[in-house]
N, C-alpha and C positions, 0 to 999 in steps of 0.2 A: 504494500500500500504506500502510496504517496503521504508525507505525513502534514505535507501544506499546499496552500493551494496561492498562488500569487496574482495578481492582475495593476501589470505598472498604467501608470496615470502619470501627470504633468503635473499637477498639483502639488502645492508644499506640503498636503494634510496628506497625512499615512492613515488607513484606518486599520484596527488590529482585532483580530477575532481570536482569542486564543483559547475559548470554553464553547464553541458552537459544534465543534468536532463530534460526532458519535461514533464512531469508527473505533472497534476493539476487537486486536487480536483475535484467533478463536484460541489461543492456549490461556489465554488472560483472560476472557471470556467465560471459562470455560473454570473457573477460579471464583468469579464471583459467584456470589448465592441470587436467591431467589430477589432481595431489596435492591440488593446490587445490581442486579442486570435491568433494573426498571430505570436506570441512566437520568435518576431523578433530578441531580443538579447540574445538567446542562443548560449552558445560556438560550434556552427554546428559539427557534426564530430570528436572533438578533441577525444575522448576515443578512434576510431577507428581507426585515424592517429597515436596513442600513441599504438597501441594495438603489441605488441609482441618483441616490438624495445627493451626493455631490460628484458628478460624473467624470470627471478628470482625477478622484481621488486615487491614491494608489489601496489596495487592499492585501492583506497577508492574513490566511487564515489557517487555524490547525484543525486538521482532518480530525485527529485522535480525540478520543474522549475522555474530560479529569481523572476521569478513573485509571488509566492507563499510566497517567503523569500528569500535573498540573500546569502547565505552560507559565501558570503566571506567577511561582512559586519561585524563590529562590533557590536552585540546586543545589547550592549549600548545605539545602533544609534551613536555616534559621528562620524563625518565623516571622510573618511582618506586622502582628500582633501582639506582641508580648503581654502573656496572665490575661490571654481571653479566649473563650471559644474560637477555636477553626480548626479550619482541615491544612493537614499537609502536603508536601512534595509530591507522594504517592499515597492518598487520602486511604483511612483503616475506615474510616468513617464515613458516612452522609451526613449532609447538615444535619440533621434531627437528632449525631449522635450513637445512631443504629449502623453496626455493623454491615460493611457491604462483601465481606471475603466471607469464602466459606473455612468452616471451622480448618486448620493447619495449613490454609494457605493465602495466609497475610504476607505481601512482597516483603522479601529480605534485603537486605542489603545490598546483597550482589544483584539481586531484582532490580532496583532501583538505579544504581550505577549503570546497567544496563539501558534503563528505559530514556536515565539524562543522553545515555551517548546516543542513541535513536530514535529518541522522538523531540524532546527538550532542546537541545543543541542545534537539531536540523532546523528545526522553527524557527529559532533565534537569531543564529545562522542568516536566513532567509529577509526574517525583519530588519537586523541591520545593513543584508546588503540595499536593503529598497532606502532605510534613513540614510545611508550614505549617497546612493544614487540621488537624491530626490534635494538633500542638502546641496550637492554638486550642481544642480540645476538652480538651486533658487538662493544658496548660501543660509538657507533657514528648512529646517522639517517639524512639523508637528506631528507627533502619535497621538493619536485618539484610540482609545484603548476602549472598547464597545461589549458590554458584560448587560448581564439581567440576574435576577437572584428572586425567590419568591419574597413578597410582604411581608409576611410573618414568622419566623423561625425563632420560638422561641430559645435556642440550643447557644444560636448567635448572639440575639442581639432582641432587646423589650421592647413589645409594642409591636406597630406596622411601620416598617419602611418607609419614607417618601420617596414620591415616583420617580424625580429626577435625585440622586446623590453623585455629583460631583467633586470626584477627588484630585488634587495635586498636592498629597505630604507637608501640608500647611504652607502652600505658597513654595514649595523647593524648586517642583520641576516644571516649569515654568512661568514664561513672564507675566504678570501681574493682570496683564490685557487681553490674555489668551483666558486667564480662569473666569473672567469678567464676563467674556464675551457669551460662555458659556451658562455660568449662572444668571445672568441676567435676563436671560428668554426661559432658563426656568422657572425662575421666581416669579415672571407676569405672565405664564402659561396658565391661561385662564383654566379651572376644574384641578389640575395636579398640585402636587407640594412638593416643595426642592429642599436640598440642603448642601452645604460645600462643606467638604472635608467631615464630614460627620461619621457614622459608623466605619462608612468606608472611604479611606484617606488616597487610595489608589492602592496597587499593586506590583509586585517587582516589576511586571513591565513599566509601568509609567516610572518608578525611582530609580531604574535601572539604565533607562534611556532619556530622562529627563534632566539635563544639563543645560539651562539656560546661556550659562553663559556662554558656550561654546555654540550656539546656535539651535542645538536639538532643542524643543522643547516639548513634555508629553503631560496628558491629561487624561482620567479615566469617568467616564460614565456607566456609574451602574443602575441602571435603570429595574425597577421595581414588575414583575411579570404580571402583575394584576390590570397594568397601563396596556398591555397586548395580547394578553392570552387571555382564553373566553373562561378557563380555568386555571388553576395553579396547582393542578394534579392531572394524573394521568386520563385522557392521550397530548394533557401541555398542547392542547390546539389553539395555534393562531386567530385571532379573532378580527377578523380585516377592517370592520366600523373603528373599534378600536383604535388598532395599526394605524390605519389612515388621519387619524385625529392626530396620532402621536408624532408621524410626520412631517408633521408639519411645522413641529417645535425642532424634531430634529434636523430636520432639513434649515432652517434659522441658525442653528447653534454652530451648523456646519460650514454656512456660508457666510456667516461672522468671521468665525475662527480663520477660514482661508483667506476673506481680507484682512482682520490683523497680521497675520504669515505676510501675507504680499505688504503692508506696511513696515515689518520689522526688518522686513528685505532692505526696503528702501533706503532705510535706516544703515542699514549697514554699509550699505555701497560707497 
């Protein structure tokens, strides 16, 4: 299996899909239990909610499914939570907490080691050759880094999610005008609720490739699955009235962002 999927664009905005993958080995597969193979916290839909709303954009996306390996994890393993609920590198768990291996075949070690050098690394791989290409073109790249999580998990985090949570690491990765551009068509997105930086402050993608000052800069959207999906359980079906509504903020937020980018160019030159 292919374990990304690329499509370059002219655009300085990168978008990054690194949880919409379902794609599992069948010996890996074949390892999960019964909770486990219902592939419950995949980012449902997002590539196809994201799909056209900025059409020069470039996309990078991972075929494989969290389960497999988390794309957006630090390889490391170090968490990017510290003394709170989540999942790992090679998650034991589902958000709810509930076992997804079956009993004696939780990834080992050498499991894991494996899965970075084949599925983890080639993604990554992939995504900075497009930030570089795409910085090469315009001396600036934005990652937009495109997630979805269900509303309410209480394992995570109290309460319900709001719809739009926009994360950049408290303002780190990047410039000030990029996180603005963002927040601020959620905050007046008439019917939803936004929040920056709140439960979720972004992901090793975004503090990983988010260096302002060198030009990259990245921002993560995780958007709440109750805004697109007709449910928040199984079959996670797309709800298009929904979708369609939802568009229309994202497609704003997206053609903000790529003219600040085309600004901060300018700046630069």
């Amino acid at each position: 299996m292919s374990v990304y999927e690329v499509s370059q664009g002219t655009s300085p905005v990168i978008l990054a899909f690194p949880h919409t993958g379902t794609e599992v080995p069948q010996d890996i597969w074949n390892r999960l239990n019964d909770n486990g193979q219902i592939l419950a916290d995949t980012d449902w839909h997002i590539h196809d909610l994201y799909a056209g709303l900025l059409p020069q954009a470039t996309t990078v996306r991972a075929t494989f499914h969290r389960y497999v390996i988390d794309a957006n994890r630090d390889p490391e393993g170090t968490s990017l939570y510290p003394g709170q609920n989540t999942t790992g590198l090679v998650p034991e768990t589902d958000f709810d907490g509930k076992p997804i291996w079956k009993e004696g075949e939780t990834p080992s070690q050498a499991d894991i080691t494996y899965r970075v050098k084949h599925f983890h690394a080639p993604y990554h791989a992939a995504l900075l050759a497009e930030v570089e290409r795409v910085k090469a073109l315009h001396g600036v790249a934005v990652v937009y880094d495109c997630h979805s999580i269900r509303s309410l998990i209480p394992f995570l985090f109290e309460g319900r999610l709001p719809d739009f949570n926009t994360g950049t690491d408290i303002g780190r990765t990047c410039d000030p005008v990029i996180e603005a551009a963002a927040a601020d068509v959620a905050a007046t997105a008439e019917g939803y609720r936004s929040v920056v930086n709140g439960r979720f402050k972004g992901g090793w993608t975004t503090r990983h490739y988010g260096k302002p000052q060198t030009g990259v800069h990245a921002i993560q959207m995780e958007l709440a699955q109750i805004s697109h999906l007709a449910t928040e359980a199984p079959p996670f079906a797309y709800d298009t009235q929904k979708g369609e509504r939802l568009r229309i903020h994202l497609k704003d937020i997206l053609t903000r962002i790529e003219a600040v980018a085309n600004q901060l160019k300018t700046k630069g030159e």
